[in-house]
SEGUZA-138098 format. One record per residue (C-alpha): residue in three letters; x, y, z. Coordinates in steps of 0.001 Angstrom, whole numbers, plus 500000, padded with zeros to 6 digits. Layout:
<nodes>
ALAXYZ ...
</nodes>
This chain:
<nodes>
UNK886688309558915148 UNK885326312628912908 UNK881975311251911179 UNK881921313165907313 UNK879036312878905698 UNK878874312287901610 UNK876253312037899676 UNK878163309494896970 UNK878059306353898310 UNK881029304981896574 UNK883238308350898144 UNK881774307038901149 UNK882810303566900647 UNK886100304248899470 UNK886713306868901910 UNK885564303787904796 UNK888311301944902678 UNK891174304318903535 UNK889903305030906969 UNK890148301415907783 UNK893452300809906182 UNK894740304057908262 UNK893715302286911850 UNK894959299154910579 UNK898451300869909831 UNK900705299887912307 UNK903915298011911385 UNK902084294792912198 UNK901864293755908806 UNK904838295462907518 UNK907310294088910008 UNK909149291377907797 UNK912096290380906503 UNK912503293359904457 UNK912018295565908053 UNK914019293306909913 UNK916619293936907755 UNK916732297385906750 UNK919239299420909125 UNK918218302446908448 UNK914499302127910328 UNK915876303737914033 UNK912137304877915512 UNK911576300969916741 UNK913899297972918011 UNK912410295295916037 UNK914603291840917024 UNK916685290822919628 UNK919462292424918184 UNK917732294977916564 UNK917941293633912732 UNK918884290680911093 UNK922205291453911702 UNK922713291619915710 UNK925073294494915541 UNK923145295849918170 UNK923900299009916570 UNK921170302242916140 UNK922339305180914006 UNK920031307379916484 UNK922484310300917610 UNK919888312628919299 UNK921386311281922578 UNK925243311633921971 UNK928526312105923496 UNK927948315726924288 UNK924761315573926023 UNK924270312399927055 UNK925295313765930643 UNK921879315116930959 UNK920541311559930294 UNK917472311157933376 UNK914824308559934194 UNK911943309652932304 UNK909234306940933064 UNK909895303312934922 UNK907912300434936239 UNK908031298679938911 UNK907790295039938936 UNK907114293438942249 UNK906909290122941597 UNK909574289124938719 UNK912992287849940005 UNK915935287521937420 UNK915417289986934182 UNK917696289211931338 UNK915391289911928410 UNK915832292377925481 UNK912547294196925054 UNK911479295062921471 UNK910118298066920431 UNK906971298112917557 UNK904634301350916290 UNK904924303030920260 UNK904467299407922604 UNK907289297992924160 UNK907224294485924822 UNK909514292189927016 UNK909543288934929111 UNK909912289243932789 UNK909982286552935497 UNK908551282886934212 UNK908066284068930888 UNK905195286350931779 UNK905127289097928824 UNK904112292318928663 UNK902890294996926312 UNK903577298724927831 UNK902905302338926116 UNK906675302865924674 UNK906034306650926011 UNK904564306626929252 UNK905100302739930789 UNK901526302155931072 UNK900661298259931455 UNK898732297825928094 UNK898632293386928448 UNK900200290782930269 UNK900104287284929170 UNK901243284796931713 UNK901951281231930272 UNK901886279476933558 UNK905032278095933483 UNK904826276598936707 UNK901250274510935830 UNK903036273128933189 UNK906150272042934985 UNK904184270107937623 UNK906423267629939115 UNK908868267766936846 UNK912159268104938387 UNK913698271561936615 UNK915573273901938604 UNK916405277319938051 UNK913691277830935093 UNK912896281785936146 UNK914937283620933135 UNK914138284089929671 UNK916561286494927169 UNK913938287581924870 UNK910669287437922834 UNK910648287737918885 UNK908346290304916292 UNK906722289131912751 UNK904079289918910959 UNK901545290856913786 UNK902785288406916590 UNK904824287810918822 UNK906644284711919830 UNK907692283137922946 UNK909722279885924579 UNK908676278883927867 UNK911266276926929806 UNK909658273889929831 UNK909413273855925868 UNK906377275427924294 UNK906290277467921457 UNK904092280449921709 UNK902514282691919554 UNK900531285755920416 UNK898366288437918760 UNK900387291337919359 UNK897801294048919449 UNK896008292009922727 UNK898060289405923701 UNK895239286890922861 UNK897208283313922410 UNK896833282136918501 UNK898824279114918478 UNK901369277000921136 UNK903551273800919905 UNK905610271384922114 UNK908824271563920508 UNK910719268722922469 UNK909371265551925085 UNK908986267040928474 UNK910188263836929866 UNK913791264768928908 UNK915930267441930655 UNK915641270074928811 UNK914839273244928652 UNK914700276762926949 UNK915934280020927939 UNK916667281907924694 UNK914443283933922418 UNK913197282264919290 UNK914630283523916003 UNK911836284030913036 UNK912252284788909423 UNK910857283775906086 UNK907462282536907680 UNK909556280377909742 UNK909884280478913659 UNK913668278830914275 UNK914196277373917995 UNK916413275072920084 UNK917298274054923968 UNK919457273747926449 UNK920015270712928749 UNK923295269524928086 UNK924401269658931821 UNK921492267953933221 UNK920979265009931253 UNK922273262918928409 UNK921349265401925269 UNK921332265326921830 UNK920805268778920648 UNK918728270177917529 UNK917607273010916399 UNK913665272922914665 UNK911736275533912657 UNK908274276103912505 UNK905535277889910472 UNK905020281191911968 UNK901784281003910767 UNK900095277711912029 UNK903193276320914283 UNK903443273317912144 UNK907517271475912260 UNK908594272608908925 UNK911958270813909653 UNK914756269553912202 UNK918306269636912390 UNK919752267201914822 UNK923624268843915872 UNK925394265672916754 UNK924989262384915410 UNK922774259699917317 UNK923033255535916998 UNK924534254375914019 UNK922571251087914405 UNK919163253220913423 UNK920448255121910437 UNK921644258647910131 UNK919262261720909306 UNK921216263014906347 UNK924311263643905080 UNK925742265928907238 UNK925091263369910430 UNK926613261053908830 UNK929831262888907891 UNK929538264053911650 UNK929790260408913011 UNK932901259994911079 UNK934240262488914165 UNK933089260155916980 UNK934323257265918703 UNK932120254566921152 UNK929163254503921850 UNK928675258594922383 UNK925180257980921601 UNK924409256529924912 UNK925415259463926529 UNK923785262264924287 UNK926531264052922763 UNK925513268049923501 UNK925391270847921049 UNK922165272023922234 UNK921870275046920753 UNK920283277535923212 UNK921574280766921958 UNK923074282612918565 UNK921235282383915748 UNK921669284325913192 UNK919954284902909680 UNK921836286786906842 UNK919028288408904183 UNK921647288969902075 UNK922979285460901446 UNK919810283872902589 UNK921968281450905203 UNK920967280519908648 UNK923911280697910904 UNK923369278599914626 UNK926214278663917460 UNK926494274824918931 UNK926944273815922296 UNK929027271820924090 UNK929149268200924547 UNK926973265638927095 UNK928737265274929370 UNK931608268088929135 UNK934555265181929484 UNK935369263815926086 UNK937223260567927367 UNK933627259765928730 UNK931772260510925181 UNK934056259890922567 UNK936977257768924845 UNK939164257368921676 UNK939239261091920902 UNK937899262912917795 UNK936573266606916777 UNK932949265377917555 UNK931244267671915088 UNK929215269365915193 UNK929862270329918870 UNK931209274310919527 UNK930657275385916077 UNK929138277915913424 UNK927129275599911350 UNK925470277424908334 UNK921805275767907450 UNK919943276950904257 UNK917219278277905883 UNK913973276841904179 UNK915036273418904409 UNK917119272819907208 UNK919577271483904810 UNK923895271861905900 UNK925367274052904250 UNK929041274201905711 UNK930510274599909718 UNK933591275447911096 UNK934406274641914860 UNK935653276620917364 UNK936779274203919537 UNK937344270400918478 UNK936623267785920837 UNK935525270044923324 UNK936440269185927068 UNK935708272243928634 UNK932226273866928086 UNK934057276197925659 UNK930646276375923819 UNK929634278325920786 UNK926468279852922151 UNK927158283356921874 UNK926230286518919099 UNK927049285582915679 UNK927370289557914335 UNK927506290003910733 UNK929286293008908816 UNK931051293604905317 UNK935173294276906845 UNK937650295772904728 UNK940829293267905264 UNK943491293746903146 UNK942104295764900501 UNK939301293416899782 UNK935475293852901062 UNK934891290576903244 UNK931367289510903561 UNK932109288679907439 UNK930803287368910804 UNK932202287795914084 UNK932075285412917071 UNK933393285598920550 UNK932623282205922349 UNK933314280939925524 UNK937064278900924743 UNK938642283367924494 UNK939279283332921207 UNK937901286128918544 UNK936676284550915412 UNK936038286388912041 UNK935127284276909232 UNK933869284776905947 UNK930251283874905425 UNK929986283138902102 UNK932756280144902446 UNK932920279664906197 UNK936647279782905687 UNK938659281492908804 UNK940035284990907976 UNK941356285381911251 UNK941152284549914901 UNK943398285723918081 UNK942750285769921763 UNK940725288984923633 UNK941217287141927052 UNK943752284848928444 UNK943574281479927071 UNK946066278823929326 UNK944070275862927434 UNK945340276796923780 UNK948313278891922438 UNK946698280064919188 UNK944326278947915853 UNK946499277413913311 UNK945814279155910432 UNK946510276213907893 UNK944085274107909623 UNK941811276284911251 UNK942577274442914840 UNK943440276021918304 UNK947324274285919213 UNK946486273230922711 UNK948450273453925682 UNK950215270380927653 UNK947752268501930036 UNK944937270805928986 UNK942418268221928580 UNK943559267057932603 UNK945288263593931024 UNK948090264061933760 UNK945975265151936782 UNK944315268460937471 UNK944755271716935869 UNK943840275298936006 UNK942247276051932483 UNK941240279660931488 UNK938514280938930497 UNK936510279033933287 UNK933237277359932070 UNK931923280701932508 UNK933738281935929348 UNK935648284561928303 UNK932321285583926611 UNK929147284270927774 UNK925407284887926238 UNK925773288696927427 UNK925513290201924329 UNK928205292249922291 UNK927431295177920095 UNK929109296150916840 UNK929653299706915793 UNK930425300403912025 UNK931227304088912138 UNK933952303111914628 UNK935039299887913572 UNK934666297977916913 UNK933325295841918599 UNK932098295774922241 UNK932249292429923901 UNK931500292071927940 UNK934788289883928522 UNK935368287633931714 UNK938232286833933071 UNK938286284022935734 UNK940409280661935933 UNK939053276998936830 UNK940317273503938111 UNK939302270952936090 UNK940247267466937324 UNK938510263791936559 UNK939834262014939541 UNK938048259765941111 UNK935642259585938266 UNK934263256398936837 UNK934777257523933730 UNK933748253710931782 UNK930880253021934032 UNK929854257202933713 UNK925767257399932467 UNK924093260844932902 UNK920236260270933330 UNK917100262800933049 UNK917564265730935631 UNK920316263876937262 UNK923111266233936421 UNK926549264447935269 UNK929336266479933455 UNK931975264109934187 UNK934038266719935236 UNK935599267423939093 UNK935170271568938968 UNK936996273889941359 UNK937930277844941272 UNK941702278399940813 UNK943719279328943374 UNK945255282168940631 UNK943376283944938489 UNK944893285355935028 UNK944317289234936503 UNK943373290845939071 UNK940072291806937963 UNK937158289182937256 UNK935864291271934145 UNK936307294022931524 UNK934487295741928666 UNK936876295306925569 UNK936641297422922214 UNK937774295096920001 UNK938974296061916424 UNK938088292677914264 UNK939983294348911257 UNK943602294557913322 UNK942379291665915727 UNK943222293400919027 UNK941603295861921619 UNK941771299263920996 UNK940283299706924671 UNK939950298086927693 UNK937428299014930828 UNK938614297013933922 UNK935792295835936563 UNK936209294644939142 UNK932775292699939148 UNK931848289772937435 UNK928610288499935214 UNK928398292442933834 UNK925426293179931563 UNK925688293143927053 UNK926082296026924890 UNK924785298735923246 UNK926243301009920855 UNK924416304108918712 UNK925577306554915977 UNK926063309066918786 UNK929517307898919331 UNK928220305836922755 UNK928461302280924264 UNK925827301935927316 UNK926582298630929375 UNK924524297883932844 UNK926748295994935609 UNK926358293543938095 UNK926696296667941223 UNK924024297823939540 UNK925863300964937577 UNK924161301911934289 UNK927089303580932406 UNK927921305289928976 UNK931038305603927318 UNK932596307405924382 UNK932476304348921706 UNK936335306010920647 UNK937955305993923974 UNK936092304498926306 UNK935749307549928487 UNK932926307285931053 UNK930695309593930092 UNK927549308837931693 UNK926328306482934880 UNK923443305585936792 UNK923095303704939478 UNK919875301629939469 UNK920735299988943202 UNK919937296700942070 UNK922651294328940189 UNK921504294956935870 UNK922140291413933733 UNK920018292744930279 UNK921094294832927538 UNK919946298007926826 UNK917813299213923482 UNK916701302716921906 UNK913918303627919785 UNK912606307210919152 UNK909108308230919271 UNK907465311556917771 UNK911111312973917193 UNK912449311683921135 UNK915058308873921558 UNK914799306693924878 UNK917544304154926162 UNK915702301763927670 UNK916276298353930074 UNK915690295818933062 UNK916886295829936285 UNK917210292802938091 UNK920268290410938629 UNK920076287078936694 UNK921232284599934773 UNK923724281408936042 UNK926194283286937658 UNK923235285200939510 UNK922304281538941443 UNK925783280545942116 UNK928310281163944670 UNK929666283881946981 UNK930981286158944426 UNK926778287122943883 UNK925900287270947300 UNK928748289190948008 UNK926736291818945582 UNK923867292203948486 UNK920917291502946350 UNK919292289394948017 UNK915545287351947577 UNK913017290135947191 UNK914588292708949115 UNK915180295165945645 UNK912656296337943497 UNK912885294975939926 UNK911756297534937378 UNK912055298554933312 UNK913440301840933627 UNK913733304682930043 UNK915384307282930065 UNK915300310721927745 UNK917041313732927887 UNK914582315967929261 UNK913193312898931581 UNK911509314187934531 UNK910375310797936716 UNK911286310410940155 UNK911912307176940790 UNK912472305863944446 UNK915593304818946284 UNK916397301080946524 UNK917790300083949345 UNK921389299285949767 UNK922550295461949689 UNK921294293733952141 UNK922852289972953778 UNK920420288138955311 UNK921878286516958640 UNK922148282768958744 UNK919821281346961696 UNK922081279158964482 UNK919406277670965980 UNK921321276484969693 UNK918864273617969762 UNK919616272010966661 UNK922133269343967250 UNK923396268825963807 UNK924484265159962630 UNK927773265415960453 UNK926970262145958471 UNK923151263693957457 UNK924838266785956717 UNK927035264951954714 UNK924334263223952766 UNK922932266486952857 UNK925334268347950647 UNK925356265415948101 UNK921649266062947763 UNK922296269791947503 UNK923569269764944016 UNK920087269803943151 UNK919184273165945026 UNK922251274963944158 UNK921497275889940594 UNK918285278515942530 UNK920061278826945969 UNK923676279245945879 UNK926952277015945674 UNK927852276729949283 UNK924228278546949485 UNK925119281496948826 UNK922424282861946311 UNK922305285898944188 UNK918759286761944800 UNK917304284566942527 UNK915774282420945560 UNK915472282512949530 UNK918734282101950867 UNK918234278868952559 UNK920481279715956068 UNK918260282259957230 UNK914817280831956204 UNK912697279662958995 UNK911024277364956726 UNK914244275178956599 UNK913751274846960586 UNK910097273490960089 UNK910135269895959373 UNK906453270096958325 UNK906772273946956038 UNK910092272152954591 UNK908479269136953899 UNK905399271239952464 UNK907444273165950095 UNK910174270956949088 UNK908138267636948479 UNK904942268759948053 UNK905659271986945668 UNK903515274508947495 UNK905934277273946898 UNK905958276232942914 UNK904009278933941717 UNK906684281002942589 UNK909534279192941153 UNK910282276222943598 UNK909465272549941777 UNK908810269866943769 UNK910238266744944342 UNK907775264099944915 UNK910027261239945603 UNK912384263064948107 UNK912643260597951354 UNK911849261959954690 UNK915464261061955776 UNK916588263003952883 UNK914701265931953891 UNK916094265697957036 UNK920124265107955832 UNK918833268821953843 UNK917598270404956977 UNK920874269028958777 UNK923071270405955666 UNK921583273711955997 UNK922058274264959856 UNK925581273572959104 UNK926439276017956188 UNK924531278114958254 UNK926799277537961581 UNK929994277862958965 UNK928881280730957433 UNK927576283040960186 UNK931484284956959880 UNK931343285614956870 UNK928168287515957074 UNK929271289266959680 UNK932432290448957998 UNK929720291489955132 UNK928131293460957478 UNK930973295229958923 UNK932411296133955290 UNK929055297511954142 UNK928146299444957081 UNK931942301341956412 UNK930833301845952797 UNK927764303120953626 UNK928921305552956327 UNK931963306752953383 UNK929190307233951208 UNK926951309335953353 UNK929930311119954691 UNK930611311817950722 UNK927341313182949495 UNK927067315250953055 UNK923836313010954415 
</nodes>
């Protein structure tokens, strides 16, 4: 620092004064509600969805349609040891922070990538021997006032200084002994840091949302979603106008609505907006036998903000059967409908259908499908309920319902443009069998990390078209698409969309593309050779914008089935990284290496036991959630048919009952039998004995696809 010297020694003290307040100048202090708000601030990305409002919308247009085809890496960084990255990073005075891999955070120069603090919560010291499977991802990490805040998965409430890192406070926000868990990024406003859970599919759950001072972490109040015993009194009002919508004894079984993603805050009205869950367990003649809406499951529940108090709700989808829930972006923007300025929000939740609704009220302006919905024909307008289908709730036997439980719109988040109008949602497109057959559905009780949805769940033999997923531009105004990108894979990356006419959108093949926001012309792509499951942001430092974003398949779909190891990216095999990009970027960044199938061990000496393997694959439903259905994973852990551990009664028994793998995302379960362990090890030789074609047919295709490729670019 230049040293002047001044003979007054009040200039000198007052000139200390302005020195000190020009150091201390960083948006720390002035990044509140007013900043949070304000969409006109482009330089940083301040909240998960950039303001208040979760457009997910920048009016930077440096990087626009006409040039964005000179778009190029300009710094990345690698990151070795993180697994699924889902996060949004946010942007603050030049440091880019995000959560990686067990909520590990990170502070990074916003220019060059340089590593500037890492604060690792130790996620897997605090788990123990609790039984919680696939607790690796984490959307996102929150800005106010100086810190940042964090949700581990096992509950904890975090906040950090943001300049070092340094811990200042950490709450418990719900008993560890229950099953659940958190994978979204806390919401803060108004002094207040605003966070919920998830759970509902692996235990009986009651969900609530709770805010806390952002200052000191004190509870400043609770909001429970769904009523509990009537027997012990009701909380307030609103629960007990909820239990009106209930029949038995749902209690026993939790009731769901855990609210694990989409919150929203409106500045303008001063209204907290939350997106509800589904129920516990998913089959409503389990919960509720004689029927009823069950409130306030799979709604929009509006919550005046400094006390928690209910304001007003409307539900997407009553009595919920399905896991149709209401977890997804709650976007808010003034429409012109009709002539008349509507103070709006838009919501596109799992059941398919698109949902604008006026805030002020919570009346429905409007509301028509943007994917193929077989459970429900349409909203009635009059009363504000979807007219559902014969048999959809499987009275009469099974029945193929679309969307699947996967949604026609999961968590992936959609971006909303308001020079064009539209709005960019990363739309599924897959059918399920839901059945309760052979289900005791009286006797049903869901218990602590036990699982139980109540539900009999298969894929559908026919699927509504002939590709898995698409990236819609919905109009909300006319309530239909003006455009529609077809893909033909599945669990595709959310949405960004800038003032430079664009839409960016990373897939699951690991394509990083840019369209024209107006036609949906690919403009731009990238491939990052390693499947992409988190949004993109853009900021703009000393007169530069950067599009910036992870790279690393995750999320559920990631840990389930053969549709994501179909993809190739396997356990460890691909380089994770946070890659920016700039027009006049200059980084060389290395080659991944194609998608790789690791080949499932037959071991000739292994004489496997059908009934173990049987009790094997019963056992198995809680592995699949990390390794696979029908292990096959997605990369998220070791695929279990090729790992020579599995063949090692004494490394199997080491890892899977004694947790010596936990510190790198494998929990242990103590109370695991050794015949148990053994029906595992006899499950696994089998799936790896049924399996061994189909990885050979993997093989064969992606050796032809590689040879076409080299063949194309003249290697």
């Amino acid at each position: 620092m230049k040293h002047i010297y001044l003979k007054s020694s009040l200039l000198l003290f007052l000139c200390l004064l302005l020195v000190i307040s020009c150091d201390d100048k960083t948006p720390y202090t002035e990044i509140d509600d007013i900043a949070l708000a304000d969409e006109t601030r482009t330089e940083d990305w301040l909240a998960y969805g950039r303001t208040h409002n979760e457009r997910r919308f920048s009016p930077l247009n440096d990087i626009n349609v006409d040039n964005v085809g000179n778009l190029k890496v300009d710094w990345y960084m690698d990151l070795p040891n993180d697994i699924g990255l889902v996060s949004t990073p946010l942007v603050v005075d030049g440091i880019l922070y995000f959560t990686g891999t067990m909520n590990i955070i990170r502070a990074v120069n916003a220019v060059s990538g340089e590593l500037i603090w890492e604060y690792d919560p130790k996620v897997a010291e605090a788990i123990g021997n609790t039984r919680q499977v696939g607790w690796k991802d984490n959307r996102g990490i929150s800005f106010y006032k100086g810190k940042i805040f964090a949700a581990t998965w096992e509950g904890r409430l975090i906040a950090l200084d943001a300049k070092t890192g340094r811990e200042i406070w950490t709450t418990q926000t719900f008993d560890r002994s229950r099953s659940l868990y958190i994978t979204g990024a806390p919401k803060v406003f108004k002094g207040k840091v605003i966070i919920g859970n998830g759970g509902t599919e692996n235990g009986p759950a009651r969900g609530f949302v709770t805010a806390f001072d952002a200052e000191t972490g004190e509870e400043a109040w609770k909001f429970y979603i769904v009523p509990g015993n009537p027997a012990e009194g009701f909380e307030n009002e609103a629960m007990e106008m909820a239990a009106k919508t209930w029949t038995g004894e749902w209690w026993r079984h939790g009731g769901g609505g855990n609210a694990w993603h989409g919150f929203t805050y409106d500045a303008e009205l001063d209204v907290l907006y939350m997106g509800t869950g589904n129920g516990s367990p998913w089959n409503r003649k389990i919960r509720s036998p004689e029927g009823g809406d069950n409130l306030f499951l799979c709604s929009i529940v509006a919550l005046d903000p400094d006390t928690g108090e209910y304001l007003w709700h409307y539900q997407t989808t009553p009595g919920e059967s399905w896991d149709f829930n209401s977890n997804m972006d709650i976007v808010l923007a003034d429409l012109n409908i009709g002539g008349e300025t509507i103070k709006a929000l838009m919501h596109a939740p799992k059941n398919g259908f698109f949902y604008v609704i006026n805030r002020e009220t919570g009346k429905l302006i409007s509301a028509e499908p943007f994917v193929e919905t077989s459970w429900a024909t349409h909203i009635d307008m009059q009363t504000g309920k979807p007219v559902e289908t014969e048999n959809a709730r499987y009275v009469s036997g099974p029945v193929d319902i679309t969307p699947s439980p996967w949604g026609g719109h999961s968590w992936q988040s959609m971006s909303y443009n308001p020079k064009t109008g539209l709005v960019y949602i990363p739309a599924l497109h897959l059918s399920a069998s839901f059945s309760d057959e052979g289900i005791d559905l009286e006797g049903f009780q869901a218990v602590d990390f036990g699982g139980g949805i109540g539900v009999n769940l298969g894929l559908s033999d026919t699927q509504p078209r002939e590709y898995p997923a698409s990236l819609i531009a919905w109009d909300p105004v006319q309530q239909k698409p003006a455009w529609t990108i077809p893909q033909d894979v599945f669990w595709n990356a959310g949405t960004l969309t800038t003032g430079g006419d664009l839409v960016f959108q990373g897939r699951s093949d690991g394509k990083f593309l840019a369209y024209n926001a107006h036609t949906g012309e690919t403009v731009w792509s990238f491939d990052a050779g390693l499947g992409i499951s988190a949004p993109p942001i853009t900021y703009k430092i000393d007169g530069k914008q950067y599009i910036s974003l992870l790279v690393g398949f995750g999320g559920g779909f990631a840990r389930g089935g053969w549709d994501a190891h179909a993809l190739g990216w396997s356990y460890r095999m691909h380089m994770r990284r946070l890659i920016t990009f700039s027009l006049d970027g200059t980084a060389d960044i290395p080659d991944q290496q194609p998608p790789f199938y690791p080949r499932p061990i037959v071991d000739p000496n292994f004489e496997i036991d059908e009934a173990l393997a049987s009790a094997g694959q019963q056992l198995y439903w809680g592995c699949f959630n990390c390794h696979g259905g029908g292990m096959f994973g997605g990369g998220m852990a070791p695929d279990l048919r090729a790992s020579a551990v599995a063949l090692d009664k004494a490394a199997f028994t080491s890892v899977v009952r004694d947790g010596s793998k936990i510190n790198m995302g494998m929990p242990s379960f103590p109370d695991i039998t050794d015949q148990e362990l053994e029906a595992l090890q006899h499950f696994i030789r089998l799936r790896a004995e049924e399996t061994l074609p189909l990885y050979e047919m993997l093989t064969t295709e992606a050796t032809v696809e590689n040879e076409a490729t080299n063949e194309e670019m003249g290697h």
